[in-house]
MIMIGU-226206 format. One line per field, with one value per residue (C-alpha): x, y, z; residue number from 1. Coordinates in nm, 3 decimals. Each point is the difference from the previous one (the first is absolute). Example, Ala and Ser with C-alpha at 12.3 -4.5 7.8 and 13.67 -1.06 7.14 Angstrom:
<recs>
X	(1.230;0.137);
Y	(-0.450;0.344);
Z	(0.780;-0.066);
lumlo	(1;2);
</recs>
This chain:
<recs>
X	(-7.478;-0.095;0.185;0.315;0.024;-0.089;0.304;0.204;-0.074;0.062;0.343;0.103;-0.126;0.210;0.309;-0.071;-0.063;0.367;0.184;-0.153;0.114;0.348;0.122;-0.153;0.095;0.386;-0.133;-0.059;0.287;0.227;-0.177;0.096;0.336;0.070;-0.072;0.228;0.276;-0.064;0.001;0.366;0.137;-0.259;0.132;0.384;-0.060;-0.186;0.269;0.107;-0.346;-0.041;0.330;-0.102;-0.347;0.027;0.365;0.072;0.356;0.228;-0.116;-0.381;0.101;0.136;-0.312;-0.234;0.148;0.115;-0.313;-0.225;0.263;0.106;-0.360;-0.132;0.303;-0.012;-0.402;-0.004;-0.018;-0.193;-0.286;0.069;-0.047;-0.313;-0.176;0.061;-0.143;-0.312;-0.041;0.265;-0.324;-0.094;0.303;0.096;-0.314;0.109;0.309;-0.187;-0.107;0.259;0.159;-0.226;-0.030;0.368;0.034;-0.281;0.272;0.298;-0.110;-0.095;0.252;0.086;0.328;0.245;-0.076;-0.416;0.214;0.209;-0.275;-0.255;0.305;0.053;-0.434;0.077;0.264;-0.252;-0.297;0.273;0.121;-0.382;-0.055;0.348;-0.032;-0.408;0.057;0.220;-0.162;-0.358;0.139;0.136;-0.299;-0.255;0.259;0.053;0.090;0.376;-0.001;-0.234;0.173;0.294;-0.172;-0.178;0.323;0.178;-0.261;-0.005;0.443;-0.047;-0.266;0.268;0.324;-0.291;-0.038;0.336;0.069;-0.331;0.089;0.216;-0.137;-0.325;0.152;0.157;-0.320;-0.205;0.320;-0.048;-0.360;-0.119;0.149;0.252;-0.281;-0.188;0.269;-0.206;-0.317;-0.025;-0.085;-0.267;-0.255;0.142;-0.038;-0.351;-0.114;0.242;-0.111;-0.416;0.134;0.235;-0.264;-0.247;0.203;0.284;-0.044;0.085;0.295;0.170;0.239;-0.072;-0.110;0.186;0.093;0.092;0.112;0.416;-0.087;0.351;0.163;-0.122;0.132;0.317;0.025;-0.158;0.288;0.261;-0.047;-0.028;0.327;0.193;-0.154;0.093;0.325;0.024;-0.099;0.251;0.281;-0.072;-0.025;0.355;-0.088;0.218;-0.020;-0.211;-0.329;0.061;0.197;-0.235;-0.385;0.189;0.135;-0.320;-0.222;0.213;-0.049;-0.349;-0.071;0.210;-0.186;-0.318;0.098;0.063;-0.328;-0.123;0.140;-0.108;-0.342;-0.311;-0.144;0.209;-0.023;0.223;0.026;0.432;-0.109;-0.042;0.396;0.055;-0.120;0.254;-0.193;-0.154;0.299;0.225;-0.253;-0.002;0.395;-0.029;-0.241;0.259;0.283;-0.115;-0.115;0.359;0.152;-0.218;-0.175;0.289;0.178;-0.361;0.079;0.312;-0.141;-0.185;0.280;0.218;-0.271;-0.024;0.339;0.247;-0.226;-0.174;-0.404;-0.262;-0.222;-0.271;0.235;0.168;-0.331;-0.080;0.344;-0.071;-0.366;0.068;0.143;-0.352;-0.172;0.261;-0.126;-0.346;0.069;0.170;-0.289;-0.272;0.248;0.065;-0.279;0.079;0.389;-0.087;-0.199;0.282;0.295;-0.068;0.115;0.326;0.122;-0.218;0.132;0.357;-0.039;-0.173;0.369;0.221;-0.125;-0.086;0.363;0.079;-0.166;0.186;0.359;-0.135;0.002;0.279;0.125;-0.160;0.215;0.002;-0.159;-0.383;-0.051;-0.407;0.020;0.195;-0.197;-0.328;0.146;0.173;-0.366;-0.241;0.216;0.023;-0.386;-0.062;0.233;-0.101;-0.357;0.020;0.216;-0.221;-0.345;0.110;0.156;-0.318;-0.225;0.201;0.000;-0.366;-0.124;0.264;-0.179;-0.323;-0.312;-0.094;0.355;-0.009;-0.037;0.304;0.191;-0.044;0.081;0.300;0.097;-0.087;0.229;0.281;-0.057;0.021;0.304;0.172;-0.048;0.167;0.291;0.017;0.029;0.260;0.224;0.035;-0.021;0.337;0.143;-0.066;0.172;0.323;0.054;-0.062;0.147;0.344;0.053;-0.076;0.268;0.267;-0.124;0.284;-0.134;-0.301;0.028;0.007;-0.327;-0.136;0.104;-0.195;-0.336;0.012;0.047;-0.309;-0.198;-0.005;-0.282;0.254;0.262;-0.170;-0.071;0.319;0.177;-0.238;0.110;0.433;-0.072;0.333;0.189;-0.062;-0.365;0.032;0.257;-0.247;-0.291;0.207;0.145;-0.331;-0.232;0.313;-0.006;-0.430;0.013;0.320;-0.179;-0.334;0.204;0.097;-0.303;-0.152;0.268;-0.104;-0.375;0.045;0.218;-0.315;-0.227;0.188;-0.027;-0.377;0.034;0.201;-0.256;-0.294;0.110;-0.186;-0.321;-0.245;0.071;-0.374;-0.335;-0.137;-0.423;-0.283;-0.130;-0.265;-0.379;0.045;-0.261;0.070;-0.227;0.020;-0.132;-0.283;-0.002;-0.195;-0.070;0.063;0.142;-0.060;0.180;-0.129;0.098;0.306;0.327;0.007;0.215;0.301;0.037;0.358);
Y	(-4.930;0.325;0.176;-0.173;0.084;0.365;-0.003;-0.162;0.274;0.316;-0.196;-0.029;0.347;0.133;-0.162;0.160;0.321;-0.089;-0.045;0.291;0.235;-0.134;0.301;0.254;-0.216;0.086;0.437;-0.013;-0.163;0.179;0.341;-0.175;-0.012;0.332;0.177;-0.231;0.048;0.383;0.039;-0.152;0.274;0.321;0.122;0.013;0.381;0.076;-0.046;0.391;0.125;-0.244;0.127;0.317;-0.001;-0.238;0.039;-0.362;-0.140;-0.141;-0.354;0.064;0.133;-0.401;-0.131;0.178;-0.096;-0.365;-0.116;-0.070;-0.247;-0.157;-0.070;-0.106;-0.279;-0.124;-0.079;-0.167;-0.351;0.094;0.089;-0.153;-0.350;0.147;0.046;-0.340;-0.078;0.244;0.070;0.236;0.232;0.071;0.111;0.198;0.196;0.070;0.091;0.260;0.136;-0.007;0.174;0.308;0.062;0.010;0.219;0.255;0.008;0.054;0.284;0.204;-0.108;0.303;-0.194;-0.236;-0.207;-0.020;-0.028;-0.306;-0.158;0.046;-0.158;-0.309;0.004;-0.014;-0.238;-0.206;0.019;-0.010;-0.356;-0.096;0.111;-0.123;-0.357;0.009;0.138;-0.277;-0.297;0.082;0.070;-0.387;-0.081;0.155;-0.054;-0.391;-0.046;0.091;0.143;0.253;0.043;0.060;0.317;0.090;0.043;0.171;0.263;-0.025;0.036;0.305;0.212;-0.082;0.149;0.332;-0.003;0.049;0.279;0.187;0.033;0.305;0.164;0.015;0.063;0.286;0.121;0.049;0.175;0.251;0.063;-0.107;-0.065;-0.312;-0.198;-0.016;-0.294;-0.204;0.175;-0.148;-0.346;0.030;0.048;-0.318;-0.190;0.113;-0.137;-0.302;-0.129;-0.022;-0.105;-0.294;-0.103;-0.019;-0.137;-0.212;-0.390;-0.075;-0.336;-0.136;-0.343;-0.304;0.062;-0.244;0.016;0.329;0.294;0.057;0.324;0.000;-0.106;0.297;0.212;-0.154;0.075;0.379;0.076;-0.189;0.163;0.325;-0.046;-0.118;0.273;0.259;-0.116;-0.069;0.407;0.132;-0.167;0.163;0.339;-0.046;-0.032;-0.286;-0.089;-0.190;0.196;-0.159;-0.355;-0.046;-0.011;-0.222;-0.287;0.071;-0.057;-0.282;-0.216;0.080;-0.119;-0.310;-0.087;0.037;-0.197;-0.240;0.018;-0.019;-0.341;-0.164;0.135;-0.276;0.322;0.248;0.352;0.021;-0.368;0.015;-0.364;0.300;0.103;-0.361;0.058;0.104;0.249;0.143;0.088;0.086;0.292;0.098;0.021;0.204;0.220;0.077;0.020;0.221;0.269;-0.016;0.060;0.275;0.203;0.161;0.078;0.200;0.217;0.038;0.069;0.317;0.134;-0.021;0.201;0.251;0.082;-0.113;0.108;0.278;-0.081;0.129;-0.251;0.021;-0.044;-0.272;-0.194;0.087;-0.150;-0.332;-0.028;-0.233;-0.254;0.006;-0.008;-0.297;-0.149;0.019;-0.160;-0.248;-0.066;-0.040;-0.210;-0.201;-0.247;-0.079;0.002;-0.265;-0.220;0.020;-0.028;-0.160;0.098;-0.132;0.223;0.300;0.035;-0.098;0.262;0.305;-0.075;0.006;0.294;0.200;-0.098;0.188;0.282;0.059;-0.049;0.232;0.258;-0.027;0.231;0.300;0.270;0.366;0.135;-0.060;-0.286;-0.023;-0.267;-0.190;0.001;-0.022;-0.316;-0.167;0.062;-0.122;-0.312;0.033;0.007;-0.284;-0.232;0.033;-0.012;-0.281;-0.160;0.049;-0.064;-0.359;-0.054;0.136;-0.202;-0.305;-0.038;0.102;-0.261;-0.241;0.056;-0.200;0.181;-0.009;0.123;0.308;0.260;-0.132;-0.032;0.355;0.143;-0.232;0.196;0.326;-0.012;-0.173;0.355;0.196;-0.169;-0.020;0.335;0.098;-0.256;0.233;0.313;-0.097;-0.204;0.219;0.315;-0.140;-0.092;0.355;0.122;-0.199;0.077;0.391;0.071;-0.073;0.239;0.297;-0.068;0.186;0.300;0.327;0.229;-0.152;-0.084;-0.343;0.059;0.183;-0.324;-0.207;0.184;0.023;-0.381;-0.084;0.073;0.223;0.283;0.006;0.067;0.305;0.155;-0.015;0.102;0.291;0.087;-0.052;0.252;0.092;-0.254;-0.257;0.007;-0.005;-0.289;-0.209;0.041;-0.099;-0.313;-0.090;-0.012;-0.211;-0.246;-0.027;-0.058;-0.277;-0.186;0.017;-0.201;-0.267;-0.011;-0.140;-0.207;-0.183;0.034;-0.174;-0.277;-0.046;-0.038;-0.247;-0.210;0.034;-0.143;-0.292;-0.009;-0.007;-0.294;-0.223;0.126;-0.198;0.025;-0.018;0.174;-0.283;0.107;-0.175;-0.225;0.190;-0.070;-0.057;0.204;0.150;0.135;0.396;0.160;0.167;0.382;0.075;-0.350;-0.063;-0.339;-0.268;-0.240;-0.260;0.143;-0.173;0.240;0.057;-0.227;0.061;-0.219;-0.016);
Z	(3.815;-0.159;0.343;-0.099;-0.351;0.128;0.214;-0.235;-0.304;0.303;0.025;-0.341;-0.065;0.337;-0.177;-0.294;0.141;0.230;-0.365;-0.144;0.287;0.000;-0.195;0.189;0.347;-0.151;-0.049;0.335;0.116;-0.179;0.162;0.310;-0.116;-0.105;0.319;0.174;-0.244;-0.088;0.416;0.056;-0.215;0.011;0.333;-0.137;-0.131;0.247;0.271;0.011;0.016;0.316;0.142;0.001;0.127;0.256;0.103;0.074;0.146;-0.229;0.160;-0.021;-0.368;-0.087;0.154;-0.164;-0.352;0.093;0.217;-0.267;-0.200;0.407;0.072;-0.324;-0.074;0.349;-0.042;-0.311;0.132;0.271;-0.205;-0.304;0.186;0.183;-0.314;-0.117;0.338;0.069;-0.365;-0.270;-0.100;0.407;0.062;-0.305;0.116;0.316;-0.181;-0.194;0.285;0.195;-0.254;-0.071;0.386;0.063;-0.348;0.211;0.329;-0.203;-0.210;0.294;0.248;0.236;0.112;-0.108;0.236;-0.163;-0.366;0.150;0.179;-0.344;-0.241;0.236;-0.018;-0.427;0.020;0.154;-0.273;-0.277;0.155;0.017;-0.405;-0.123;0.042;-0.034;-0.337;-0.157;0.188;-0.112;-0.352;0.020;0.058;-0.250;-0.249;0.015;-0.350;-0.004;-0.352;0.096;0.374;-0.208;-0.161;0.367;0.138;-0.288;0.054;0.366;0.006;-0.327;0.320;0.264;-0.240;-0.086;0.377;0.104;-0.284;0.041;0.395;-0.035;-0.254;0.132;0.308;-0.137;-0.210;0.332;0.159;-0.249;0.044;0.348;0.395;0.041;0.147;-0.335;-0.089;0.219;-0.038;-0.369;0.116;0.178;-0.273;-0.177;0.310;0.020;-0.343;0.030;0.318;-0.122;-0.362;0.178;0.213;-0.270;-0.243;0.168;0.032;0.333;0.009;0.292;0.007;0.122;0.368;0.157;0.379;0.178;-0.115;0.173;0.201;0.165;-0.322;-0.162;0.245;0.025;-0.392;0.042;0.262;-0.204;-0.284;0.131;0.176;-0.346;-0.214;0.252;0.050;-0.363;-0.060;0.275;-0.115;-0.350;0.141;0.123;0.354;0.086;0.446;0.271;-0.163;-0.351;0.094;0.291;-0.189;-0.303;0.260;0.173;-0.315;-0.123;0.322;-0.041;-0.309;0.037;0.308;-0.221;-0.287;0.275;0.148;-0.337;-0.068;0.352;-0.061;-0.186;-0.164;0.000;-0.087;-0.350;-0.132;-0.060;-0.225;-0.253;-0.009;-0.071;-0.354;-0.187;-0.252;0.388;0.133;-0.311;-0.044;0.307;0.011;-0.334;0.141;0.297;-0.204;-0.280;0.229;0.158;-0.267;-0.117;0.262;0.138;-0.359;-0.074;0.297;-0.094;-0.327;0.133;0.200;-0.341;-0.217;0.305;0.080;-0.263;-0.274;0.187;-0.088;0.171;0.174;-0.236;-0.270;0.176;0.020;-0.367;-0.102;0.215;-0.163;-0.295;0.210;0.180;-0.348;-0.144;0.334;-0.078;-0.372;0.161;0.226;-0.279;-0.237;0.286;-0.004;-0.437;0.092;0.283;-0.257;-0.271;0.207;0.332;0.346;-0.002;-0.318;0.110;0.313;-0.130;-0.339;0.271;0.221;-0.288;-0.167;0.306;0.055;-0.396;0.148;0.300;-0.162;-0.300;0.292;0.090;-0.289;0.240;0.079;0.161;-0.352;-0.092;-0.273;-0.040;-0.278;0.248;0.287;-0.239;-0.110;0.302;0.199;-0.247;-0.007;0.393;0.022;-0.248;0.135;0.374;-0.084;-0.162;0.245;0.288;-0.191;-0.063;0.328;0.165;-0.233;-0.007;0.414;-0.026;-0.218;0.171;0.369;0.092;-0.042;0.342;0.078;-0.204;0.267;0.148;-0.335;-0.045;0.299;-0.072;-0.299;0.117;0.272;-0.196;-0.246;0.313;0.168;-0.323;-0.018;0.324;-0.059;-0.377;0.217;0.284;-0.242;-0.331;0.236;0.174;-0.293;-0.111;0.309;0.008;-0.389;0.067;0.320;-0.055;-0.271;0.229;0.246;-0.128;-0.214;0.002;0.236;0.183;0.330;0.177;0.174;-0.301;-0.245;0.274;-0.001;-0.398;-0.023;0.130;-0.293;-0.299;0.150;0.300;-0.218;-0.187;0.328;0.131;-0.337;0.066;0.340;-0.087;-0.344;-0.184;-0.211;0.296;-0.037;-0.418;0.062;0.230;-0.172;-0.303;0.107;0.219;-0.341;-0.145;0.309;-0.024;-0.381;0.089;0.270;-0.224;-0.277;0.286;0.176;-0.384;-0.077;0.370;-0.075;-0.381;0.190;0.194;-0.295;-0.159;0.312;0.011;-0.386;0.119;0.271;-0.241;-0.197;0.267;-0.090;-0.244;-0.378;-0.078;0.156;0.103;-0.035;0.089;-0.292;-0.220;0.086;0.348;0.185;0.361;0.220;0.099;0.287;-0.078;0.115;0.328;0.083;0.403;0.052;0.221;0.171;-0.200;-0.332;-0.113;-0.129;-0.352;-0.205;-0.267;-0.213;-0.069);
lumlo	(1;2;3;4;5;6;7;8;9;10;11;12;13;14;15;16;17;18;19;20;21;22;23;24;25;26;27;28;29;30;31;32;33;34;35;36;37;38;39;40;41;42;43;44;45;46;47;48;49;50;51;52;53;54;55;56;57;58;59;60;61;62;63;64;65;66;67;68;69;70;71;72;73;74;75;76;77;78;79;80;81;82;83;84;85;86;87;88;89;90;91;92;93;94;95;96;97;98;99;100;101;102;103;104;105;106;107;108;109;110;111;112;113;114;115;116;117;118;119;120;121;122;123;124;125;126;127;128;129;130;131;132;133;134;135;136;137;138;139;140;141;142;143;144;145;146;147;148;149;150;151;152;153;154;155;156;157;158;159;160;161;162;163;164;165;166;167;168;169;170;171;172;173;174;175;176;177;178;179;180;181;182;183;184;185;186;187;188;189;190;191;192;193;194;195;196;197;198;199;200;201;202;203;204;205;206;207;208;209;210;211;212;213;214;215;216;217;218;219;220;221;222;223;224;225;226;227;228;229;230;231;232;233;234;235;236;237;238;239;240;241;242;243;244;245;246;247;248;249;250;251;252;253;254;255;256;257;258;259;260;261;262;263;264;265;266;267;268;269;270;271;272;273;274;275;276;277;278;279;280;281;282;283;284;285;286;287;288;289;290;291;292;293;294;295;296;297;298;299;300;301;302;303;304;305;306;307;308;309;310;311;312;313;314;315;316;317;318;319;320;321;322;323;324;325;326;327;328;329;330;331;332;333;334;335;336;337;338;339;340;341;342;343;344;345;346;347;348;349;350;351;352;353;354;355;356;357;358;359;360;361;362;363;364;365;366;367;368;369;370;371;372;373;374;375;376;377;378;379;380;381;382;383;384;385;386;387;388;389;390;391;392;393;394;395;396;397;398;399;400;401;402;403;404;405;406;407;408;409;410;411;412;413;414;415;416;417;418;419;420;421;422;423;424;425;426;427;428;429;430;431;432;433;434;435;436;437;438;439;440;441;442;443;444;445;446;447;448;449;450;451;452;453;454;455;456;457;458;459;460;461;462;463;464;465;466;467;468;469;470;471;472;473;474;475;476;477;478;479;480;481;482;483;484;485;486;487;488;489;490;491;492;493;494;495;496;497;498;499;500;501;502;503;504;505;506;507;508;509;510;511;512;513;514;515;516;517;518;519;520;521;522;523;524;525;526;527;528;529;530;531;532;533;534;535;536;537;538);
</recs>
């Protein structure tokens, strides 16, 4: 008798000690998160150091910047089902290492071919931590009020991630050899993978029948297939290369959502998309990174080379729509409680949509306030679009589904962001192109080369000289700054038809009732088979 109420007491006091660690569960989580973010955008400066040490082809070159993105969207499933499977915390480990291994190869790479082989090797831990992160964070976090907050934090790291990239990037440039871009995460790996394992509850789903090893792999090729295919036909390299690996990806992934179906236990449970608030965020997700992602490169290339910044000052002119994204990320989980997903999502659209047709008052001079103005509003809105997507399909998904769910959402961001890419970049093209066709002066072939992008332009303005070259370069910066305009007004349409969208989404947060208890996980414990999965209430 006294044995039992022994065990009992260690059990409530493991649960206590589970609830009490939730907050520093989400520190280390979010440390997971800002390697993986900070490392899809830290090697973008260093490109021209690369170049020139290790002399790679213009081929090997595209590789060794698109690798990491190819491999890491086209594993997402695979692993983020896995972990519901073998356990989210076992893998994110691995992931960890993984990750600080691969980080060793890359940064002293001899060849491009070590630098290729050491991305695909990153792309590979990142799809292990990405899904880990958010699935285990569904779990310690089973009230939805606070899960709310734990992913306005977690979203606020991921927007710091992607903006501290290059300028860190560019800091250890300045001071130390190209490789130190990857050198930087190996002493965060070190402490994270100890901390996670000490501190980490380890969650899996329900356990029921086998895990869909060809399924997986059906998905991993698929999506690798789309996303390159997806990323070529964004560069502008239309042909068999680019139409071949999207018809190839597409029949692969219909062919698994057919298997999928067919299967008693399959590998992602497509009951989920049947829910309305499931799938309505995922389309959101998709559709406000197409409409976005591309007009932020465009962004760049407008600050560059119609206004004439520097990089660094480029990136310091793009930082407060990082920081309105981080405000946006902390207010999200009090803007979720007072307004519900429905008008979040709706409200981050429409004024996201403000933002973008506020910009459109850009022209070939500098206006600061402007762009201060149209980003901040750029940041907030999009923030708070995709924190209440994300949190709304998060909550929406079973908890023993929530590895899955993630990777669901993850790769919706990434393919949405490819779509963003090839779409607004050939909108971009047809609206600039034309108007270098006939400029007095310029040859045919001359008017050809310059209309395939601005840079291209410049150089070749360079090259003619004379009026010609003043001419060109003149009416090149007028064609960018016209196709620009365009390019928004299609992005805003966009928006406004993820608000129309949105409107299917619950009005209310629906949240579990107050004083029900749920069990955590307690940190370190091993399971066994007989232990039942923890339960949300819901």
């Amino acid at each position: 008798m006294s044995g039992t109420t022994t065990a009992a007491a260690g059990l409530r006091r493991r649960a206590a000690g589970a609830g009490a660690n939730r907050w520093v569960v989400l520190v280390v989580l979010c440390v997971s998160l800002l390697l993986v973010a900070v490392d899809a955008t830290v090697l973008h400066v260093a490109v021209p150091a690369v170049t020139e040490d290790l002399r790679p082809g213009a081929i090997e070159l595209l590789w060794i910047v698109d690798t990491y993105p190819l491999v890491c969207a086209a594993l997402l499933i695979l692993f983020g089902t896995l972990g519901d499977k073998v356990g989210r915390r076992r893998i994110l480990l691995l992931g960890y290492a993984l990750f600080g291994v691969a980080s060793a190869l890359a940064a002293f790479a001899g060849s491009a071919e070590v630098l290729i082989a050491a991305r695909a090797l990153l792309g590979v831990g990142g799809a292990m931590i990405m899904p880990a992160t958010l699935s285990i964070l569904r779990q310690v976090f089973p009230d939805r009020r606070e899960r709310a907050l734990a992913i306005g934090i977690w979203s606020a790291v991921a927007a710091v991630g992607a903006a501290v990239g290059p300028l860190l990037g560019g800091f250890l440039l300045e001071h130390f050899w190209w490789g130190s871009v990857f050198l930087v995460n190996i002493p965060l790996m070190l402490v994270s993978l100890p901390v996670g394992r000490l501190l980490l509850p380890e969650s899996r789903g329900a356990g029921d029948g086998p895990w869909d090893v060809v399924g997986a792999l059906m998905a991993a090729a698929g999506l690798f297939c789309l996303v390159l295919g997806v990323k070529r036909l964004g560069g502008g390299e239309p042909g068999p290369f680019t139409v071949l690996p999207l018809a190839l990806g597409i029949v692969l992934i219909a062919f698994f959502v057919r298997r999928q179906r067919r299967r008693a236990h399959p590998l992602v449970d497509l009951r989920m998309f049947t829910r309305p608030a499931f799938s309505t965020s995922v389309g959101c997700i998709v559709l406000a990174m197409l409409a976005l992602v591309g007009l932020e490169l465009i962004a760049a290339q407008y600050l560059q080379l119609v206004l004439g910044l520097s990089p660094l000052e480029t990136g310091l002119r793009l930082l407060p729509l990082t920081f309105a994204a981080m405000a946006a990320g902390l207010a999200g989980a009090r803007l979720l409680r007072g307004f519900g997903p429905r008008r979040m999502v709706c409200g981050g659209f429409l004024l996201t949509a403000v933002a973008v047709l506020m910009l459109t008052a850009m022209g070939g001079s500098d206006n600061a306030g402007l762009l201060l103005s149209g980003f901040v509003l750029l940041g907030f809105g999009l923030e708070t679009t995709l924190f209440a997507a994300y949190e709304s399909m998060l909550s929406e998904a079973p908890a023993e589904r929530a590895g899955g769910a993630a990777a669901i959402g993850e790769t919706s961001y990434q393919l949405g962001a490819g779509i963003g890419i090839a779409l607004l970049g050939s909108v971009m093209n047809a609206a600039y192109a034309p108007g270098l066709s006939s400029v007095p002066g310029v040859p045919a072939a001359a008017s050809a080369a310059a209309g395939h992008s601005l840079g291209e332009a410049y150089e070749v303005s360079g090259q003619l000289g004379g009026p010609a070259g003043v001419a060109l370069r003149r009416v090149a910066k007028d064609s960018f700054v016209h196709g620009l305009h365009v390019t928004l007004l299609v992005s805003a349409g966009l928006l406004l038809l993820g608000a129309v969208m949105a409107l299917r989404l619950p009005r209310a947060m629906q949240c579990e009732p107050a004083g029900v208890e749920v069990e955590l996980p307690a940190p370190r414990e091993v399971e066994s088979p007989t232990h039942a999965p923890p339960v949300t209430v819901r």
